[in-house]
N, C-alpha and C positions, 0 to 999 in steps of 0.2 A: 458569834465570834466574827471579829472584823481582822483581819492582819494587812501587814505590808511587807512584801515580801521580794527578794531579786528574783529577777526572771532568769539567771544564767545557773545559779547555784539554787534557789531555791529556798534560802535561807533567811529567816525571818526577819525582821529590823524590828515589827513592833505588831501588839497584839490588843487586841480589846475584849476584854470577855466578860460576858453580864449584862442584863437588862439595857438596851437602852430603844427608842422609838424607832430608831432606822439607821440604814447601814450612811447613810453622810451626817449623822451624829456622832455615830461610832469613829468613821473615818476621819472627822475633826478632829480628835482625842490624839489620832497617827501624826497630825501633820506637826508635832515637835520636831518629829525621826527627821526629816527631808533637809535635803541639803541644796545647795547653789548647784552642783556638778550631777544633779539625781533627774530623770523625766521618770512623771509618775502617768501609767499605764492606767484606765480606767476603764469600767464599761458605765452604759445610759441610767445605772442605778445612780449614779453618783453626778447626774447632770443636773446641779442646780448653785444658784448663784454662790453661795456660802461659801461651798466647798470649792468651786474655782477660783474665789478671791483668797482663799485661807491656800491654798495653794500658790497662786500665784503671789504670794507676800510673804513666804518661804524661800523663796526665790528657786524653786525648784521648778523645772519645765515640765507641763504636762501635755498629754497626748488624751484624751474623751471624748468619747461615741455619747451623741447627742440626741437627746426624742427626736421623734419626729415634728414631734407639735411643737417643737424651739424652731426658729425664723427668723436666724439674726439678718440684719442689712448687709448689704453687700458693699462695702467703700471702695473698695479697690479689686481689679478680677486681674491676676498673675498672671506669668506665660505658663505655669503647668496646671492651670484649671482650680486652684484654688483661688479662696477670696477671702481681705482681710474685710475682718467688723471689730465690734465691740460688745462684750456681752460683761454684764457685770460689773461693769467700769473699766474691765481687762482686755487690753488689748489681742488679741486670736485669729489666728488664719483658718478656714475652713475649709476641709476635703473633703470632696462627697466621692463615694465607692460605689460601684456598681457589682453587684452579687450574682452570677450566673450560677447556679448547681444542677446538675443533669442526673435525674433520677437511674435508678435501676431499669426500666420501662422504657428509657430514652427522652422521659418528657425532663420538661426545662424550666425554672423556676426564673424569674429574674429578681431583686430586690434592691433599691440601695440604704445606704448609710451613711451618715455624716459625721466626723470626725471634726473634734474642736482642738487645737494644741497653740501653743502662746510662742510656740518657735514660729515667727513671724519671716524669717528669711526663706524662703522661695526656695534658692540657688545652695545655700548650705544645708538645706534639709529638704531635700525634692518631696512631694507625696507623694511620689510612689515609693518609696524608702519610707515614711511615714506609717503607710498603709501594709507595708509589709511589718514593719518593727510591733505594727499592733496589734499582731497576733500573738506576738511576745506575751500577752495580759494574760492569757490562757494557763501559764505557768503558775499561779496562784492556786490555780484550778488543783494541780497535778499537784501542786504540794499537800492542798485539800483531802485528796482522794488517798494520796500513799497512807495520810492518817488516819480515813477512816475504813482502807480495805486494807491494808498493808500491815498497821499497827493496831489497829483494833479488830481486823479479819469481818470485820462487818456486827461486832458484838455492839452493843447497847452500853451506855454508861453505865456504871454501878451504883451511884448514889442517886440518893431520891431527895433530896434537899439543895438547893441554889447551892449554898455555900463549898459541900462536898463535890456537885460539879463544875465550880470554877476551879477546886483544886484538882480535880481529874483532869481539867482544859488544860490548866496551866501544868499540870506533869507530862500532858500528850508534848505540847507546843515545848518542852524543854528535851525531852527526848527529839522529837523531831530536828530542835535547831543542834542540840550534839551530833546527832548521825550526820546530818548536812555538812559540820565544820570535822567529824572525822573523815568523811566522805572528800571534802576537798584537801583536805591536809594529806590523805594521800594523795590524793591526782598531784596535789603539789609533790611530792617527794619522788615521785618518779615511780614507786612501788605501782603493781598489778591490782589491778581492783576487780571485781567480781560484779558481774550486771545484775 
């Protein structure tokens, strides 16, 4: 299963479920959903040309963590350490991150990572705002997990046939996006809600 998903609510847009070679196959299937006004959050699974251009011709803005083995050119270097290229035929500015994490023992890891997104202005979309908003992606995750520890408790599908568990997939992913939209209909209403 592939979805798209908001990061604030957690609420589904679209789903892919079934057989296919890889998650930027799948993910192409999604990019009907996307809008002009939407930036799509991605990780380094989903770095390859296709899926950038089929993106960016959505006209939706995206934000993807890039292999390491990608090396786009560098045209232009910004005043906040980013730089524009071209990958794709798409025009991209690129963030590189630097990853400190300090173990339990006090030792220190360093790492970085690079960030590809098509908000090409500098001044309206600083990276460091970029780099923070892309932790945002992780929300996917947590939608992931409510369904398969939350709703499922950790139990196994029931059916043993493709066809009976797309329709288990597709009853989790409908339940799920109901609890989401009664879950926000109260926050809207003003009513108490229970954590």
């Amino acid at each position: 299963m592939t979805a798209l998903a908001e990061t604030g609510t957690r609420a589904l847009l679209g789903a892919v479920v079934g057989p296919y070679r890889g998650e930027v196959e799948a993910a192409l299937q999604l990019v009907g959903h996307l809008r002009q006004d939407m930036l799509v959050l991605a990780d380094r699974g989903f770095d390859a040309n296709v899926f950038i251009r089929a993106v960016h011709a959505s006209r939706a803005a995206l934000l993807l963590r890039i292999r390491s083995s990608r090396r786009p050119a560098v045209l232009q270097i910004l005043a906040d350490g980013s730089f524009l290229s071209v990958i794709a035929g798409v025009p991209v500015r690129v963030i590189t991150a630097t990853v400190t994490v300090t173990c339990a023992d006090d030792s220190t890891h360093r790492g970085e990572y690079r960030l590809v997104t098509t908000l090409t202005d500098a001044r309206r979309h600083p990276a460091e705002d970029l780099l923070a908003l892309y932790h945002e992606r992780w929300e996917i995750e947590v939608a992931f997990l409510a369904i398969r520890h939350t709703m499922l408790k950790d139990r196994m599908l029931r059916s043993g046939d493709p066809q009976g568990l797309r329709q288990e997939m597709w009853a989790l992913l409908t339940i799920h996006q109901l609890l989401r939209m009664a879950m926000l209909g109260t926050k809207n209403t003003g009513l108490p809600t229970q954590g």
